[in-house]
C-alpha positions as a Markdown table, in Angstrom:
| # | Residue | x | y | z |
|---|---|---|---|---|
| 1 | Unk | 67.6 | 84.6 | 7.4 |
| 2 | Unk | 65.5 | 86.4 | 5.1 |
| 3 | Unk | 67.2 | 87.5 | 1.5 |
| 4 | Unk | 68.6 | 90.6 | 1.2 |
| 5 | Unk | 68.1 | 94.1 | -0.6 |
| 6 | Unk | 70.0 | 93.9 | -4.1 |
| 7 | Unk | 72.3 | 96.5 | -4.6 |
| 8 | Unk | 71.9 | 98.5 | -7.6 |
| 9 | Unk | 74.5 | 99.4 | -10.9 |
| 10 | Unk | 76.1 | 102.6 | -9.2 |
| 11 | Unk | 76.5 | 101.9 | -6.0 |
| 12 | Unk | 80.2 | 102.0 | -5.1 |
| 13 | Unk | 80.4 | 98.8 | -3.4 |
| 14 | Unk | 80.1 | 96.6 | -6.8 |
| 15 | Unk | 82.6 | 98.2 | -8.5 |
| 16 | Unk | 85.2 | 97.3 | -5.6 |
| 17 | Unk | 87.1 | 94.4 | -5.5 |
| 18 | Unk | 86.1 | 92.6 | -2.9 |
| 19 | Unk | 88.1 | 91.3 | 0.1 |
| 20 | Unk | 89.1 | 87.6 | 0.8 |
| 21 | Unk | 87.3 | 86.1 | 3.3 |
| 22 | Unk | 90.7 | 85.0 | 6.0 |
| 23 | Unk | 88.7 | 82.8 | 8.6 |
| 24 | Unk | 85.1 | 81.2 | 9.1 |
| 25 | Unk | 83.3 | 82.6 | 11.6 |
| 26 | Unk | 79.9 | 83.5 | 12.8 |
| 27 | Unk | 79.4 | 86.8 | 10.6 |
| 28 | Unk | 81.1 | 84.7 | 7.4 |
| 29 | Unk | 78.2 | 82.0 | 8.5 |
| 30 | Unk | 75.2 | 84.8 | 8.4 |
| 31 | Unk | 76.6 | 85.4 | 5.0 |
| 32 | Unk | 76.4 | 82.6 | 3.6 |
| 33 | Unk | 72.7 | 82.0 | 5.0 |
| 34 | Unk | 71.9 | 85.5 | 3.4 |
| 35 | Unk | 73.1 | 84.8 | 0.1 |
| 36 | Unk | 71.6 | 81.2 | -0.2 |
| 37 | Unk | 68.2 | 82.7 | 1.2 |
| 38 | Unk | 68.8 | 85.5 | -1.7 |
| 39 | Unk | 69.4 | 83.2 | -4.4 |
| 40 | Unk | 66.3 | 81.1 | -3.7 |
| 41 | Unk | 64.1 | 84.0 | -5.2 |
| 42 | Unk | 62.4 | 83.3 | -7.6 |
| 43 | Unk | 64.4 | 83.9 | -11.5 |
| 44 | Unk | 67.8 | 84.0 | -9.8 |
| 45 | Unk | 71.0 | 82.5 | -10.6 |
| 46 | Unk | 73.4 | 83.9 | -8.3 |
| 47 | Unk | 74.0 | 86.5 | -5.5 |
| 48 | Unk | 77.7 | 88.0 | -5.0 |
| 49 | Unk | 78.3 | 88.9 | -1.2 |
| 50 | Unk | 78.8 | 92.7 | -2.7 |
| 51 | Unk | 75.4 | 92.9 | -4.3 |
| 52 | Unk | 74.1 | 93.0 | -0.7 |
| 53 | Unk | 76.6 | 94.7 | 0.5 |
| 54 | Unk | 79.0 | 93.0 | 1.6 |
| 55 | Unk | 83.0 | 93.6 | 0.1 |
| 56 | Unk | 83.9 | 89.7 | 0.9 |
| 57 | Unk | 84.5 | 87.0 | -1.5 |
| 58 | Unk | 81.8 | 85.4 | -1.6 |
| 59 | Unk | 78.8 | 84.1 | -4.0 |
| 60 | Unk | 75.7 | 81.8 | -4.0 |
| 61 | Unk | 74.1 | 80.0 | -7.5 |
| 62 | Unk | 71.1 | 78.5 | -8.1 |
| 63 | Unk | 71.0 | 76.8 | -11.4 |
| 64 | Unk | 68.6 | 73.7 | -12.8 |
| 65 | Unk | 67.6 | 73.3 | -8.6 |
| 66 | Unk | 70.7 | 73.0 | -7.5 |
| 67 | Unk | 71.2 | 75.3 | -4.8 |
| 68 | Unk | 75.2 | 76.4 | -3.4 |
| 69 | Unk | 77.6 | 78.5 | -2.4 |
| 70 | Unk | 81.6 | 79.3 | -2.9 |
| 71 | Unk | 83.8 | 80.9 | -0.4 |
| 72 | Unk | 87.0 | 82.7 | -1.9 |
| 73 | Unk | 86.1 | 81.4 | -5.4 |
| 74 | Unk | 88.2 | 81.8 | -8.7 |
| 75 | Unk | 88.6 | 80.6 | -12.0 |
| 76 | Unk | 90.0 | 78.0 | -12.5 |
| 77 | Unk | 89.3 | 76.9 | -15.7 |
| 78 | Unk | 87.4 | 78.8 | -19.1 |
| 79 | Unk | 86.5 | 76.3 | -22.5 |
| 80 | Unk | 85.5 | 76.7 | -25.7 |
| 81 | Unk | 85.2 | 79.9 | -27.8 |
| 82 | Unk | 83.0 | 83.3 | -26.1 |
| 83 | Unk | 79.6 | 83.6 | -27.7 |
| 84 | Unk | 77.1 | 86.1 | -26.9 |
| 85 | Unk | 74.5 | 84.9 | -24.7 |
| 86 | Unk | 71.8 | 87.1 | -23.1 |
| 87 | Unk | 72.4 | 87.9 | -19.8 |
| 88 | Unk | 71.3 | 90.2 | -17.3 |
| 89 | Unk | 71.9 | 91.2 | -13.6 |
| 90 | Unk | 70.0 | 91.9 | -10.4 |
| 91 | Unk | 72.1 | 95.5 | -9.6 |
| 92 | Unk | 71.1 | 95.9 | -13.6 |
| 93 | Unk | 67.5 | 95.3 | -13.1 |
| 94 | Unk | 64.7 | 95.1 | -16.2 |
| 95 | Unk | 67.9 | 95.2 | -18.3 |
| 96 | Unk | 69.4 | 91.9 | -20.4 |
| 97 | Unk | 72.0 | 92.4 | -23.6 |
| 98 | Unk | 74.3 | 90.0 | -25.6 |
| 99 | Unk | 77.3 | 89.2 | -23.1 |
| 100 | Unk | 80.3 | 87.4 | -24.2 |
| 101 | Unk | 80.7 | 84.3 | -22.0 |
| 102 | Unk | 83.0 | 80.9 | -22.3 |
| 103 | Unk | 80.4 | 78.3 | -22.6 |
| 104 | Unk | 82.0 | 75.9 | -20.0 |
| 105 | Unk | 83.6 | 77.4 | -16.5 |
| 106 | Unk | 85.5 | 75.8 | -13.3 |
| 107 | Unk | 85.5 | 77.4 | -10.4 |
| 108 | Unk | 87.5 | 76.6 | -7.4 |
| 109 | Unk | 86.3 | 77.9 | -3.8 |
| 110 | Unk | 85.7 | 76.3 | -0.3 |
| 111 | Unk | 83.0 | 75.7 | 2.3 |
| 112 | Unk | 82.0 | 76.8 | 5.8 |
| 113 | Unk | 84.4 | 73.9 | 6.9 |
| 114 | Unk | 87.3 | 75.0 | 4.8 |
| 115 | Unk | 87.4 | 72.6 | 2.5 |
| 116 | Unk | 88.0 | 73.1 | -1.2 |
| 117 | Unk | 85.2 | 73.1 | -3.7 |
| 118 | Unk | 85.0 | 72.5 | -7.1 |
| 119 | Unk | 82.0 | 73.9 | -9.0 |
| 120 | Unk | 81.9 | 73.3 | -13.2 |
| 121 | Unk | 79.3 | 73.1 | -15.9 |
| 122 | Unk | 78.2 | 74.8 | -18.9 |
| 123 | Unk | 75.4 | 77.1 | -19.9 |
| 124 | Unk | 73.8 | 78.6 | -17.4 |
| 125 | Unk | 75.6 | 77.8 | -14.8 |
| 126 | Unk | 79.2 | 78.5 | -16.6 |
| 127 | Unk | 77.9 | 81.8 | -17.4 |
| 128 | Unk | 76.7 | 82.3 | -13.6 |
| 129 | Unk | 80.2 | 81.2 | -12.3 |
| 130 | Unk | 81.8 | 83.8 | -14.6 |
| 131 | Unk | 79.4 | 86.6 | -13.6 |
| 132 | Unk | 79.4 | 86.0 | -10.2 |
| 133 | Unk | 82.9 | 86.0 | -10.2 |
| 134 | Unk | 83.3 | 89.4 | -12.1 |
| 135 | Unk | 81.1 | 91.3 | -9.4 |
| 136 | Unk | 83.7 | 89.8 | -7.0 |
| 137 | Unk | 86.5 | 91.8 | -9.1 |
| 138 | Unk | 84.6 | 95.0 | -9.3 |
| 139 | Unk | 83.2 | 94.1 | -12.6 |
| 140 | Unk | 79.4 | 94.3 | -13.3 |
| 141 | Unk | 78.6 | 92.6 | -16.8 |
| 142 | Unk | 78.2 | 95.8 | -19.0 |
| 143 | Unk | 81.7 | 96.1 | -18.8 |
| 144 | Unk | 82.2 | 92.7 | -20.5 |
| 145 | Unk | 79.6 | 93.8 | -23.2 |
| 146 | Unk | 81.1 | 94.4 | -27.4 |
| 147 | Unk | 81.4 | 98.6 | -27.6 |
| 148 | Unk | 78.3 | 98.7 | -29.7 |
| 149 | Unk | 76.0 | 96.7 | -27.4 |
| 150 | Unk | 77.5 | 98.8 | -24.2 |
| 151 | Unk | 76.4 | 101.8 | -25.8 |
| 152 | Unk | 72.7 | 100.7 | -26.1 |
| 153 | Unk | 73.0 | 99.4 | -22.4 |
| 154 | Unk | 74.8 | 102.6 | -21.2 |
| 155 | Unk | 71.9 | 104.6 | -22.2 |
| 156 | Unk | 68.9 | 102.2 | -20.9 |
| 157 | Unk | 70.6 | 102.5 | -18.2 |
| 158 | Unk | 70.6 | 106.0 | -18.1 |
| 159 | Unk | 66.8 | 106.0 | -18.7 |
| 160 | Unk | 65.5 | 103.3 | -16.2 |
| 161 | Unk | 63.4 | 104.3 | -13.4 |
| 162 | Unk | 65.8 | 102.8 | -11.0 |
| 163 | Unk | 69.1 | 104.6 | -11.8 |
C-alpha cells in the first residue's frame, strides 16, 4: 500500500469527529496498511485516519523507530503540568508554533485482532498520542494554541501557498 495524500487545514473532514471503527474487516485492514505506510515518510510522527480521509478512529505513530498503530484509541491518562513545545502538523504544512502539551500521555486502543493496546511515553511520543488523538475529535493543533500564538498562526496560515 503506498502512503496516502495528506489532507490539508480546511478541509472539512479534519474538523469532524470521526467515527468508531465497530468491526475489523478487510477495508479497517487497508487502513491500517495506509496509515503505517504514511507514517513511514520520512519526518513523520503520526497519521490520523482523517488526514487521509478517512472519518474512522484510527491513527499510526512513528516515534524513536518504533513504528504502530491504535484502533479506537483515547486517553487514558495526561501527567505533569502543559508546557509549550513546538509542534507542527502535516494538514498545517511548513507551519510549527508553541503548543501546549502534557509531557507524559496513555493511550488506550486495540489491534487488528481486537485486542486492547496500551501505548505511553513522554516527549515526542506523548505529544504525538495527544495530537493524533485531537484530529480524531475534530481538533487540529491551532486550536490548542495560547490566543496570542493562534493569532500569528491564523494569519501564516492565511498567507501560505497551500491554503
Amino acid at each position: 500500500m503506498p502512503d496516502r495524500p495528506i489532507r490539508l487545514y480546511g478541509d472539512p473532514v479534519l474538523s469532524t469527529v470521526s467515527d468508531p471503527i465497530d468491526r475489523i474487516d478487510d477495508g479497517v485492514r487497508g487502513l491500517v496498511a495506509d496509515l503505517i505506510d504514511s507514517v513511514k515518510v520520512e519526518g513523520r510522527a503520526g497519521v490520523a485516519a482523517c488526514q487521509i480521509g478517512v472519518g474512522l478512529r484510527a491513527f499510526s505513530y512513528n516515534v524513536d523507530g518504533v513504528v504502530g498503530y491504535l484502533i479506537n484509541p483515547e486517553i487514558i491518562e495526561l501527567d505533569g503540568e502543559k508546557t509549550e513545545i513546538d509542534e507542527g502538523c502535516l494538514s498545517v504544512p511548513g507551519l510549527w508554533f508553541p503548543t501546549p502539551r502534557h509531557p507524559y500521555a496513555k493511550a488506550r486502543g486495540t489491534d487488528l485482532d481486537g485486542n486492547e493496546v496500551i501505548v505511553e511515553g513522554t516527549g515526542t511520543l506523548a505529544q504525538a498520542l495527544q495530537h493524533e488523538t485531537d484530529h480524531l475529535d475534530g481538533i487540529v493543533y491551532l486550536k490548542r494554541l495560547l490566543p496570542e500564538h493562534r493569532r500569528d498562526a491564523m494569519r501564516a496560515v492565511r498567507e501560505s501557498e497551500w491554503f
